[in-house]
Backbone as CSV, one residue per row, in Angstrom:
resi,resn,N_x,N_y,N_z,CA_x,CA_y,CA_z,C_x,C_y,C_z
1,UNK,351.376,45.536,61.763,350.933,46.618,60.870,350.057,46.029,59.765
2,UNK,348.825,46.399,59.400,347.871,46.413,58.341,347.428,47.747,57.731
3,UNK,347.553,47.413,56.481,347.225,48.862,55.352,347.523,50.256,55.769
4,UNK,348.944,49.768,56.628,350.143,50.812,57.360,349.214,51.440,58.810
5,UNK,348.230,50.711,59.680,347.733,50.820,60.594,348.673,49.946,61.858
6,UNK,348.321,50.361,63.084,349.156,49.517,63.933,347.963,49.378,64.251
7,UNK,347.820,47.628,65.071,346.442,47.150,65.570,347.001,47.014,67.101
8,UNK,346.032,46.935,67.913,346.702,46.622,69.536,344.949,45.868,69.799
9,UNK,345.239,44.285,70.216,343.804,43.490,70.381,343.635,43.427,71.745
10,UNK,342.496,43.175,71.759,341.634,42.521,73.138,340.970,41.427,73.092
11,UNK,340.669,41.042,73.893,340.124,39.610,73.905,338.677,39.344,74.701
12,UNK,338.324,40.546,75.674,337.264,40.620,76.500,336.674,41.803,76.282
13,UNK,335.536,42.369,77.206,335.183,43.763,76.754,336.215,44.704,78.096
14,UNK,336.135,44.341,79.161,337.025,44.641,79.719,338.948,45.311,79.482
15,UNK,339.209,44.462,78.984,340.439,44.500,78.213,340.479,45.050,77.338
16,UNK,339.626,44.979,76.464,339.068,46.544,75.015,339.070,47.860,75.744
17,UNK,338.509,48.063,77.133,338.564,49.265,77.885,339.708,49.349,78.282
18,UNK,340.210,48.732,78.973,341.732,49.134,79.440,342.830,49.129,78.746
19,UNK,342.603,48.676,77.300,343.535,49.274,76.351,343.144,50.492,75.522
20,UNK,342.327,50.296,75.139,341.800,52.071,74.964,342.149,52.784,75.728
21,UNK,342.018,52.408,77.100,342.287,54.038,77.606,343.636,54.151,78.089
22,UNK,344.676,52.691,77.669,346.190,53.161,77.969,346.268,53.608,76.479
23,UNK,345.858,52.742,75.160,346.987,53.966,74.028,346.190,54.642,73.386
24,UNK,345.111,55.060,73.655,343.638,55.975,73.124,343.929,55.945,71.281
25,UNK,343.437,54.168,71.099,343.310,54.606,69.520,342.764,55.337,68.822
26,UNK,342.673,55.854,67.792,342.339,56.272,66.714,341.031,55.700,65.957
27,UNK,340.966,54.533,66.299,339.209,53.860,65.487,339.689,52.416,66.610
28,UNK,338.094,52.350,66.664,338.539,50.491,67.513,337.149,50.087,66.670
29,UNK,337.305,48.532,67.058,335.944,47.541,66.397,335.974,46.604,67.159
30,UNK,334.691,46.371,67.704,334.194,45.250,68.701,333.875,44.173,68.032
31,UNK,333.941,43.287,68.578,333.276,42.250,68.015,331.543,42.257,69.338
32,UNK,330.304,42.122,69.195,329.532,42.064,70.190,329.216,40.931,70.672
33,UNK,329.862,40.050,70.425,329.521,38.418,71.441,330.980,38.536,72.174
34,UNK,331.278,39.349,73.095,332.345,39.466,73.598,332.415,38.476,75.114
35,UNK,333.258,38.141,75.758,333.053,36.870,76.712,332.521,37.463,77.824
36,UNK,332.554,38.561,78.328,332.065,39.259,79.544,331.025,40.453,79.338
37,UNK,331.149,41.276,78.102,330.308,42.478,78.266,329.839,42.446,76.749
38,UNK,328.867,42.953,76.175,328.565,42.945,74.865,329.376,44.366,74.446
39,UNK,329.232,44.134,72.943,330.365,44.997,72.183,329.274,46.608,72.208
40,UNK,328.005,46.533,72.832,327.324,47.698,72.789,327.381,48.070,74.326
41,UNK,327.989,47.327,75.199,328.018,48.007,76.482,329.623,48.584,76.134
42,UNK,330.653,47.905,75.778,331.962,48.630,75.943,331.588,49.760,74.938
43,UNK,331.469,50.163,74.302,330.862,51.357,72.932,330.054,52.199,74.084
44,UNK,329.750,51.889,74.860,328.551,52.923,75.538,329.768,53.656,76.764
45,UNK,331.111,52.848,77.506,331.389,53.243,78.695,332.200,54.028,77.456
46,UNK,332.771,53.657,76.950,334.245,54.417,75.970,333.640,55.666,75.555
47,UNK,332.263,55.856,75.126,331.555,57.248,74.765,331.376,57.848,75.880
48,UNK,331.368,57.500,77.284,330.892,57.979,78.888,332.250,58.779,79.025
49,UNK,333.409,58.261,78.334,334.783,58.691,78.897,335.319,59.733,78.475
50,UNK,335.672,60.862,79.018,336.100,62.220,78.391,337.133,61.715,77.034
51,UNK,337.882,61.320,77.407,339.278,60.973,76.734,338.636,60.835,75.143
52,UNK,337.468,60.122,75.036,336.799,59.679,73.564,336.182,60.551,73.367
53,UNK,334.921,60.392,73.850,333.407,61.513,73.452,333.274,61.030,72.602
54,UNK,332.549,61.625,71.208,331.602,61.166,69.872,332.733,61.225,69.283
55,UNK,334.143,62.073,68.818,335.224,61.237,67.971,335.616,60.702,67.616
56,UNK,335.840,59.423,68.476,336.713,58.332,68.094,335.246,57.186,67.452
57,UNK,336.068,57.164,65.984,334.903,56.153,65.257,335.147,54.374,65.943
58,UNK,333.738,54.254,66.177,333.707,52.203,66.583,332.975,51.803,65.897
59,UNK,333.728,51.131,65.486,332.816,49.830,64.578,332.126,48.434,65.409
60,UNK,331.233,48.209,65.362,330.789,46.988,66.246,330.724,45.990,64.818
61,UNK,330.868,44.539,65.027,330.614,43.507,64.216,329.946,42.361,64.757
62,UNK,329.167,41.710,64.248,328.533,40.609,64.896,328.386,39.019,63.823
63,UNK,328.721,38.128,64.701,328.412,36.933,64.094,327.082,36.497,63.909
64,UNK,326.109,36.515,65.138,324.990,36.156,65.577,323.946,37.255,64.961
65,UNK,322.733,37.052,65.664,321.697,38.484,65.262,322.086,39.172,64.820
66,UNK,321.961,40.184,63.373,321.751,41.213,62.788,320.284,42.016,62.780
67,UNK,319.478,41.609,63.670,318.293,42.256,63.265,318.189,43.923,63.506
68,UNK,317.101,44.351,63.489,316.654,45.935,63.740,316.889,46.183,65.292
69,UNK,316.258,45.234,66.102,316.662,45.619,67.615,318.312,45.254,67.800
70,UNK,319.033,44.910,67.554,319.967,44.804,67.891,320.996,46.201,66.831
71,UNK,320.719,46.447,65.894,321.065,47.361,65.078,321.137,48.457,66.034
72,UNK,319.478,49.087,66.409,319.228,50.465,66.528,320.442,50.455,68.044
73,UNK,320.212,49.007,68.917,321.127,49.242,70.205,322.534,49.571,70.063
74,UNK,323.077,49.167,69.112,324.380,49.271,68.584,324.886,50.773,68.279
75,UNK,323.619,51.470,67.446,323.901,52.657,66.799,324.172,53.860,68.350
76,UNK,322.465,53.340,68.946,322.474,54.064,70.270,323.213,53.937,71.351
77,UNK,324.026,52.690,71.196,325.814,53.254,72.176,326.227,53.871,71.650
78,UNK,326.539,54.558,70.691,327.318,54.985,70.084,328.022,55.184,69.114
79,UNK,328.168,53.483,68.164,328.819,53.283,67.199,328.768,53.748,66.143
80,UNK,329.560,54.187,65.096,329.501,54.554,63.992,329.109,53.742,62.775
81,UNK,329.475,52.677,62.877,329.371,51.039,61.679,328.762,49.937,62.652
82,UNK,327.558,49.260,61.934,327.817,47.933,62.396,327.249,47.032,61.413
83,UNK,328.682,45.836,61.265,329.067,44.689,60.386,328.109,43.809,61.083
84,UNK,327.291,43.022,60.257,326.887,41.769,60.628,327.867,40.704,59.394
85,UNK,328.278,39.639,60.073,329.294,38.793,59.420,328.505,37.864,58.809
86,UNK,328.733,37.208,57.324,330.340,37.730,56.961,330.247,39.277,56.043
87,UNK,331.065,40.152,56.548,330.935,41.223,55.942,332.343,41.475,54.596
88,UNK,332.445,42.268,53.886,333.028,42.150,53.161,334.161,42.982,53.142
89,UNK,335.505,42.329,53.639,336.941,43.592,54.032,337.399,44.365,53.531
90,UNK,336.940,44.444,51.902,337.248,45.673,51.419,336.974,47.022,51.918
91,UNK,335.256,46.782,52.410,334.548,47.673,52.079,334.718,48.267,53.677
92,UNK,334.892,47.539,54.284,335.954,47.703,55.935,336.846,48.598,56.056
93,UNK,337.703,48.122,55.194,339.034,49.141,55.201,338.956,50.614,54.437
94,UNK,337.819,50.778,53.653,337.539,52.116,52.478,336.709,52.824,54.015
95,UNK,336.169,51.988,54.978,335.457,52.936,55.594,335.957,53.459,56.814
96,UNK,337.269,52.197,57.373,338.146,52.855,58.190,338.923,54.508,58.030
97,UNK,339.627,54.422,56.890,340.262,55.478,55.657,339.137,56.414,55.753
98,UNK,338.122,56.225,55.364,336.839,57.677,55.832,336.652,58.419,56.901
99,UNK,336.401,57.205,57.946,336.331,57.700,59.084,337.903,57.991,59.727
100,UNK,338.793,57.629,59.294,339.994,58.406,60.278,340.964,59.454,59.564
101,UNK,340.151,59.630,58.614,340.024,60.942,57.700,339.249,62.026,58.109
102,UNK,337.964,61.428,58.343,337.076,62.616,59.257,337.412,63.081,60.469
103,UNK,337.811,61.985,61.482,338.775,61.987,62.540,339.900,63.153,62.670
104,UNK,340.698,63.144,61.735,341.688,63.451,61.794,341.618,65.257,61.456
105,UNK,340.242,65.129,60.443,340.039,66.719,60.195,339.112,67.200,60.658
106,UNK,338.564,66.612,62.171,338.018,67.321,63.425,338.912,67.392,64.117
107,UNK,340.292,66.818,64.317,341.294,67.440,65.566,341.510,68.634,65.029
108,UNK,341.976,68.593,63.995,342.597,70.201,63.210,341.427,70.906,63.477
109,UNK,340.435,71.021,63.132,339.345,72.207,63.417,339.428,72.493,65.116
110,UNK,338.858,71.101,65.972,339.167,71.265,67.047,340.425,72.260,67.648
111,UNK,341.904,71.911,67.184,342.777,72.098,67.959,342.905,74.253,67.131
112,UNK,342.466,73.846,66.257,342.252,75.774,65.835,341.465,76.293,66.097
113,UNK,339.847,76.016,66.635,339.342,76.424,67.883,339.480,76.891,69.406
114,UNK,340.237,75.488,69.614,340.594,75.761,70.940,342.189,76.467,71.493
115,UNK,342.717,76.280,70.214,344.096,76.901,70.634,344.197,79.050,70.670
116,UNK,344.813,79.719,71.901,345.061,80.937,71.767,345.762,81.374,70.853
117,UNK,345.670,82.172,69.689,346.222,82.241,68.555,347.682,83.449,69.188
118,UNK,347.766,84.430,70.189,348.427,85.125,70.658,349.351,83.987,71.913
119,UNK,349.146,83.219,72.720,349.710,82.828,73.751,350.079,81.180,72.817
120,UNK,349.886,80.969,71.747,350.246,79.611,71.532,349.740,78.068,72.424
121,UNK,349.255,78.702,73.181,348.477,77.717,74.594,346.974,77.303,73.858
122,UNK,345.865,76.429,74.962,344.655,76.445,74.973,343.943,77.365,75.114
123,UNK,342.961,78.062,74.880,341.616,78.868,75.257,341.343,78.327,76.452
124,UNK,340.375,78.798,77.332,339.964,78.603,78.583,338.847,77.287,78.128
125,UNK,338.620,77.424,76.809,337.372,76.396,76.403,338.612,75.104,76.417
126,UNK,339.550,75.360,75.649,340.524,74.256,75.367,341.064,73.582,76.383
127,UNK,341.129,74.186,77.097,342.642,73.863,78.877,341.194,72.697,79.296
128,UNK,340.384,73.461,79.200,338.876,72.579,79.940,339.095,71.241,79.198
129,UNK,339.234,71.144,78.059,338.990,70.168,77.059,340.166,68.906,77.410
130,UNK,341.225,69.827,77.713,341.642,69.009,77.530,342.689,68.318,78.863
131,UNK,341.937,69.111,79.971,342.080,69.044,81.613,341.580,67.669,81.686
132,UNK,340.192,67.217,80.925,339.283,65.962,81.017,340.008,64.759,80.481
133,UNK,340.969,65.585,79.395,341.791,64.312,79.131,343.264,63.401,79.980
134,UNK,343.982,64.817,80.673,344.438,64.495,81.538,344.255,63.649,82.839
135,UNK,342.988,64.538,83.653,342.122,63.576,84.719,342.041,61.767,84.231
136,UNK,341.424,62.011,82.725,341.356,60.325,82.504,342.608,59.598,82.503
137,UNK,343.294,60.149,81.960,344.710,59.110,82.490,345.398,59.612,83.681
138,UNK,345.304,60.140,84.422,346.247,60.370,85.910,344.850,59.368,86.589
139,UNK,343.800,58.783,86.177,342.569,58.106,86.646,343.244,56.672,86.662
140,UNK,343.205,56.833,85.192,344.022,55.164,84.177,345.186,54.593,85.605
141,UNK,345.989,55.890,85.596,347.064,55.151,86.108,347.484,55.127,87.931
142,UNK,346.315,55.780,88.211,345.919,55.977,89.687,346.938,56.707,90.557
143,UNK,347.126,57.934,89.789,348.283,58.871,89.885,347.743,60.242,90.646
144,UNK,348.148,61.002,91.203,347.475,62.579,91.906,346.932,63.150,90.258
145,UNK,346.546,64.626,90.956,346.250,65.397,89.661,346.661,66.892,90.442
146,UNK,346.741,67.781,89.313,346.845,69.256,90.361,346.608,69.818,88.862
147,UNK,345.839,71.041,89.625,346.025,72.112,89.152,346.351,73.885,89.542
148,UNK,346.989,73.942,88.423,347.741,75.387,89.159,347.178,76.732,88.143
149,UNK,347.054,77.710,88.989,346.774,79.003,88.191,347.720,80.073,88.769
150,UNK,348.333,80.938,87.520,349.526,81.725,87.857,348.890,83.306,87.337
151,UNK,349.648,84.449,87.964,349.083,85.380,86.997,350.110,86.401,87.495
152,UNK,350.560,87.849,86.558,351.118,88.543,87.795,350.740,89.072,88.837
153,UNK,351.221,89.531,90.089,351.208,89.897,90.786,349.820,91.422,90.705
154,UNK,350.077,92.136,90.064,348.913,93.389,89.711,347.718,92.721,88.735
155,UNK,346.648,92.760,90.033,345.708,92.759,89.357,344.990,92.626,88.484
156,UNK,345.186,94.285,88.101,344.736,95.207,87.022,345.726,94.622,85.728
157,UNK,347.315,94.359,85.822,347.817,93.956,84.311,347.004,91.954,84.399
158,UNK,347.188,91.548,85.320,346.469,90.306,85.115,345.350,89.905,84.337
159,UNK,344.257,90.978,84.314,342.926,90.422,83.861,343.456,92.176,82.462
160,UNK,344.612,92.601,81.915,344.477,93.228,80.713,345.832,93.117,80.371
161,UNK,346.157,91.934,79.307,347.314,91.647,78.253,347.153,92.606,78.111
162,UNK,346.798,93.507,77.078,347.048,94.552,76.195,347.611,95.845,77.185
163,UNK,347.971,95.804,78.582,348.726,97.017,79.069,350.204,96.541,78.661
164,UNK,350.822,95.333,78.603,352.157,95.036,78.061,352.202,94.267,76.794
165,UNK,352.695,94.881,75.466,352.642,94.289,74.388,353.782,93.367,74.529
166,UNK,352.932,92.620,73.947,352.999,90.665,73.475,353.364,90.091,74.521
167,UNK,352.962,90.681,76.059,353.134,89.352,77.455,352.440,88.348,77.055
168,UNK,351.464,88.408,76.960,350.663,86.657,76.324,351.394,85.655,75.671
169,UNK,352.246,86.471,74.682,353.071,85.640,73.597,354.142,85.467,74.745
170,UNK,354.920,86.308,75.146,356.208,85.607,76.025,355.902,84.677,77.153
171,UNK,354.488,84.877,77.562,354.410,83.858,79.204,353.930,82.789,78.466
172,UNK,353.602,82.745,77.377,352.932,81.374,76.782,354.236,80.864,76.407
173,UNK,355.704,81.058,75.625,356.463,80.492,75.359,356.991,80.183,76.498
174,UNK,356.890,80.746,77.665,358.007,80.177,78.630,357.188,79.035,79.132
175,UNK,355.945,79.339,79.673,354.747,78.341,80.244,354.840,76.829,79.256
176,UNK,354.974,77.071,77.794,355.043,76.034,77.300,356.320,75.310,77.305
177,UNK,357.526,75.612,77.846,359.095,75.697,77.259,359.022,74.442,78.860
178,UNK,357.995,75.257,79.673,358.498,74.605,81.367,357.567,73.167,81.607
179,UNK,356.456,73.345,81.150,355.290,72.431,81.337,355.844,71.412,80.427
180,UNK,355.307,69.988,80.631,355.385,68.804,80.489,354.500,68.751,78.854
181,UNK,355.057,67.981,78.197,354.173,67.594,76.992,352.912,66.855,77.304
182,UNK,352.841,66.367,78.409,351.323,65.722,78.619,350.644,66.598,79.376
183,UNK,350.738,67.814,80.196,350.213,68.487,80.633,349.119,69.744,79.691
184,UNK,347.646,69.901,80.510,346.830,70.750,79.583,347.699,72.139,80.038
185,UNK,348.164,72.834,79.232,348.420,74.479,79.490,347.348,75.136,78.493
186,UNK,346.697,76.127,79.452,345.832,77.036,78.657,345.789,78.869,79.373
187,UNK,345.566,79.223,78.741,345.403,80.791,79.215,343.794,81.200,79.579
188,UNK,343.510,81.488,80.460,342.323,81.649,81.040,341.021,82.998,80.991
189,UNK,342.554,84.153,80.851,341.861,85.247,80.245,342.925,86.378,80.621
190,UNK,343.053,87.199,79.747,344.308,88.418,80.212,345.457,87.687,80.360
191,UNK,346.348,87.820,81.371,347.552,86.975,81.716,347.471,86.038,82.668
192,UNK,346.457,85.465,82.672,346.085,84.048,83.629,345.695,82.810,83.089
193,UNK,347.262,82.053,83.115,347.539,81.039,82.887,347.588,79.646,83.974
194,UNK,346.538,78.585,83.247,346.493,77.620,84.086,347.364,75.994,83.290
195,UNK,347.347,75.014,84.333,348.116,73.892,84.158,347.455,73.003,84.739
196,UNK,346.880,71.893,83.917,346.362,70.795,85.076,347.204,69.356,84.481
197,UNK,348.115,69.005,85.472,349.181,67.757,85.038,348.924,66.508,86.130
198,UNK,349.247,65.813,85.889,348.933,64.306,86.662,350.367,63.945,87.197
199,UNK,350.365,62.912,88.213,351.534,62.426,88.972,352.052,63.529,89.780
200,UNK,351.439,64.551,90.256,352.063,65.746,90.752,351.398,66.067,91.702
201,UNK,351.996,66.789,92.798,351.072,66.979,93.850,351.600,68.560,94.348
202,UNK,351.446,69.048,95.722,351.349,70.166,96.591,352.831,70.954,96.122
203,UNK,353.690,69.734,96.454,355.324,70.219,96.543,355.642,70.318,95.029
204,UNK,355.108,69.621,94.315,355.618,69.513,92.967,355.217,71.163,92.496
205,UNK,353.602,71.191,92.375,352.946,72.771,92.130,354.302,73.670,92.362
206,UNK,354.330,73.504,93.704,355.480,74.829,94.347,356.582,74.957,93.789
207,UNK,357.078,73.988,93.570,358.358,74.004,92.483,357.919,74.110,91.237
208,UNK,356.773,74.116,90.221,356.977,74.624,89.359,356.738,76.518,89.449
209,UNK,356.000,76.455,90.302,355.520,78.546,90.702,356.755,79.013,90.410
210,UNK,358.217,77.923,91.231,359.133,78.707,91.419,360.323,78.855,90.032
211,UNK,360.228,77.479,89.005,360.610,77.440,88.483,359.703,78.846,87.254
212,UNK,358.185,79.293,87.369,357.880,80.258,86.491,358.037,81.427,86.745
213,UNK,358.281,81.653,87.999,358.825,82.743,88.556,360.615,83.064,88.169
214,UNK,361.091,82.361,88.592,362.573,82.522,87.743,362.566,82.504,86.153
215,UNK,362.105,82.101,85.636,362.067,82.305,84.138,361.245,83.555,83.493
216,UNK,360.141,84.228,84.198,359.070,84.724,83.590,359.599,86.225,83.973
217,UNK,360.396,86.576,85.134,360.717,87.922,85.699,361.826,88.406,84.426
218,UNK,362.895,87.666,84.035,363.810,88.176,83.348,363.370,88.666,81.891
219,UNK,362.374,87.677,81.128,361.525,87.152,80.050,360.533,88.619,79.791
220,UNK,359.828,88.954,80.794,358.519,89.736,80.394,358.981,90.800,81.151
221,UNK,359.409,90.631,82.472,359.968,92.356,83.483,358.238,91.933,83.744
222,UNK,357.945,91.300,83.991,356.373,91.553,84.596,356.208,91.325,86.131
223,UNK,357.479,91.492,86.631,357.616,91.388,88.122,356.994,89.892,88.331
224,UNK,356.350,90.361,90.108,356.269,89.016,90.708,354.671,88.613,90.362
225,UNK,355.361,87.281,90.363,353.967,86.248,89.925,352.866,85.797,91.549
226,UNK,351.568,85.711,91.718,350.899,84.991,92.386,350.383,83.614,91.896
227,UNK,350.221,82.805,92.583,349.100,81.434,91.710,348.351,80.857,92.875
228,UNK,347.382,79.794,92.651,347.169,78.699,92.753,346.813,77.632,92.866
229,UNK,346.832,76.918,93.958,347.243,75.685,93.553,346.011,74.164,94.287
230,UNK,345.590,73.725,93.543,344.415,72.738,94.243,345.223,71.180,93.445
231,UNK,344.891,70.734,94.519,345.649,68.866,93.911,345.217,68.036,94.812
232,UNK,344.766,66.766,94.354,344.285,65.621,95.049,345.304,64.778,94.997
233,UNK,346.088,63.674,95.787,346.577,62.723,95.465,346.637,61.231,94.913
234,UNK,344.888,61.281,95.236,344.350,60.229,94.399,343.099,59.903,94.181
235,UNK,342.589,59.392,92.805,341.160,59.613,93.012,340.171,59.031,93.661
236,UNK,338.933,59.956,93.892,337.566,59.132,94.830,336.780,58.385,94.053
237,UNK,335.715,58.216,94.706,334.694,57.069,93.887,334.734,57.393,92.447
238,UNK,334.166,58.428,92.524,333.344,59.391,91.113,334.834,59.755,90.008
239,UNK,336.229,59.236,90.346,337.260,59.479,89.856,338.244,61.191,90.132
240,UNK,337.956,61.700,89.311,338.631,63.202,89.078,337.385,64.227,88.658
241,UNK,337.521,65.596,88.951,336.572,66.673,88.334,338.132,67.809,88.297
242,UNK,338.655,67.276,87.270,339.789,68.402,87.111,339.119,69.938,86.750
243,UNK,337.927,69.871,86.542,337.354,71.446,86.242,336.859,71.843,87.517
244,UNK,336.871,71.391,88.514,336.593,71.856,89.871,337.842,72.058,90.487
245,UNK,338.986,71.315,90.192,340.200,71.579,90.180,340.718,73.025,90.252
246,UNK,340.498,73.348,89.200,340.948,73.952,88.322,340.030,75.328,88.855
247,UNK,339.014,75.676,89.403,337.956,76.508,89.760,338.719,76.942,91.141
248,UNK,338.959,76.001,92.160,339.704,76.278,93.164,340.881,77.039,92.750
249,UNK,341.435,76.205,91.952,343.034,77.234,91.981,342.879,78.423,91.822
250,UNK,341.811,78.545,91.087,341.513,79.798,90.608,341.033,80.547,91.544
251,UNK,340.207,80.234,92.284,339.789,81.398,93.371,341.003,81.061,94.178
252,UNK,341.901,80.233,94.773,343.057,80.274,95.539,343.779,81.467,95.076
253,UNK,344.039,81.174,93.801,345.434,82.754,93.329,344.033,83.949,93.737
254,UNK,343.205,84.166,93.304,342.457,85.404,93.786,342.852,85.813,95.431
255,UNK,342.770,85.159,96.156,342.634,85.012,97.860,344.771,85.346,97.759
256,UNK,345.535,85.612,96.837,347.378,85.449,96.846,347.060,87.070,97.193
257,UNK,348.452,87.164,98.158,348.597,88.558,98.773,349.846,88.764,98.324
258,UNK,350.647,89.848,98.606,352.024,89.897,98.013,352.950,88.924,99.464
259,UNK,352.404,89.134,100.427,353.324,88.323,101.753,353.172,87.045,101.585
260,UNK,351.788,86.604,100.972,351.570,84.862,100.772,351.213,84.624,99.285
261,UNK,352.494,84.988,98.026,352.056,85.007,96.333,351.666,83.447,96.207
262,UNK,351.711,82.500,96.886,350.724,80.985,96.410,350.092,80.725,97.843
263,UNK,348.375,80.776,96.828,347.876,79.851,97.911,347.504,77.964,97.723
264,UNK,347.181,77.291,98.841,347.330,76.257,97.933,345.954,76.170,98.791
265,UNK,344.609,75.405,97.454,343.025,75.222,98.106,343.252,73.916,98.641
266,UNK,342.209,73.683,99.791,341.743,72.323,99.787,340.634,71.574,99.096
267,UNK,340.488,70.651,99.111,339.592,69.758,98.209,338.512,69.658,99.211
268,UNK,338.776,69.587,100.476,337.262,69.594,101.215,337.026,71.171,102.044
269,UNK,338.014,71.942,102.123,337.307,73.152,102.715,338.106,74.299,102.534
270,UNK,339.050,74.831,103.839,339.244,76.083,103.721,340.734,76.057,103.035
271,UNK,341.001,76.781,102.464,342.354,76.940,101.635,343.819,76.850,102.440
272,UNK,344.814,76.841,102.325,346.333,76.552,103.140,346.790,77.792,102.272
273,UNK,348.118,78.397,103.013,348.725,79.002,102.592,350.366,78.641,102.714
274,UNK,351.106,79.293,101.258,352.697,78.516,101.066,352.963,80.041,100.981
């Protein structure tokens, strides 16, 4: 612990990436004479990676060259600061404290943007947001991914909350009560609620339908539920597109009949039915 910060180091640029993306700090700082990759190539993949984007402040530092070309390359990965050494640690730590101050009061704007103020869940903008963050670690840890979309059974109350007052609010408390703390839950529009969770696959989906189906009938009286369900077990070249995921399930529950309430899509063609 420093100036009540926890530090977690690296030693390569490599190893700066793969610890970032197991405990997704809060601010990192490169050094750019790094033994394998310069501190403006790791700053460039960590900005490529959903999990970061332009948020997370990096500081690059350098022993060697400080000039203008090496500056502007630094800025244009990405970085927020860059120290040419010896720099002075005060003025380090006043700017860490800034930036994870600013940090900290873009999640809050962020997370009151994206959160449904009626269902307690994500917005359809949010679930997206934060589907990308999931994909990156079920990526990290070379785990399945799925995503599921649930809705009731009618249609017509599906795509209009407002025919049953406060279903949004009750399927969002149960949806949140059942789903995993690392899982994105968001509401999609009306009473169509999606889930995109990692380590989970075909059978898992089905057991949760069934576990929202037993909880959600007694809860709302909104009868029977349809969903579903698209999941890869592990990722391809290009990694995860949990928003294509997530697009399938969605036309899967569209294609749910009352004789077949989950369908489950495929990833390369025609859909299965459970």
């Amino acid at each position: 612990m420093t100036e009540g910060y926890e530090v977690q180091r690296a030693y390569t640029g490599r190893q700066a990436l793969e610890k970032a993306m197991s405990v997704l700090p809060d601010l990192i700082i490169l050094d750019y004479q790094l033994p394998d990759l310069t501190g403006a190539d790791v700053c460039r993949q960590l900005r490529a990676d959903p999990a970061f984007g332009a948020a997370t402040p990096i500081f690059v530092t350098t022993a060697g060259s400080n000039g203008r070309p090496r500056q502007l390359e630094v800025l244009e990965a990405g970085a927020w600061e860059f120290f040419p050494q010896p720099f002075d640690g005060q003025i380090m730590l006043l700017k860490i404290r800034t930036h994870l101050a600013a940090k900290a009061a873009f999640e809050r704007a962020r997370r009151g943007m994206l959160v449904d103020p009626e269902s307690g869940v994500y917005t359809a903008q949010g679930v997206a947001v934060r589907a990308r963050e999931v994909g990156a670690e079920a990526l990290r840890k070379r785990q399945g991914l799925v995503a599921l979309v649930l809705a009731p059974a009618d249609p017509v109350l599906a795509e209009a909350a407002d025919l049953v007052d406060g279903a949004a609010r009750d399927i969002g408390l149960v949806v949140r009560r059942l789903a995993r703390l690392s899982d994105a839950v968001g509401r999609l529009r009306g009473l169509q609620f999606a889930i995109v969770a990692s380590g989970a696959d075909d059978e898992g989906a089905r057991q949760m339908v069934a576990r929202f189906k037993d909880a959600l009938g007694p809860t709302t009286g909104l009868g029977s539920l349809r969903a579903g369900i698209c999941a890869v077990a592990e990722p391809g070249e290009g990694g995860y597109d949990p928003l294509d995921l997530l697009r399938r399930a969605e036309e899967a529950m569209g294609r749910a009949t009352k004789s077949e309430p989950v369908v489950v899509a495929s990833t390369s063609g025609s859909p299965a039915s459970a």
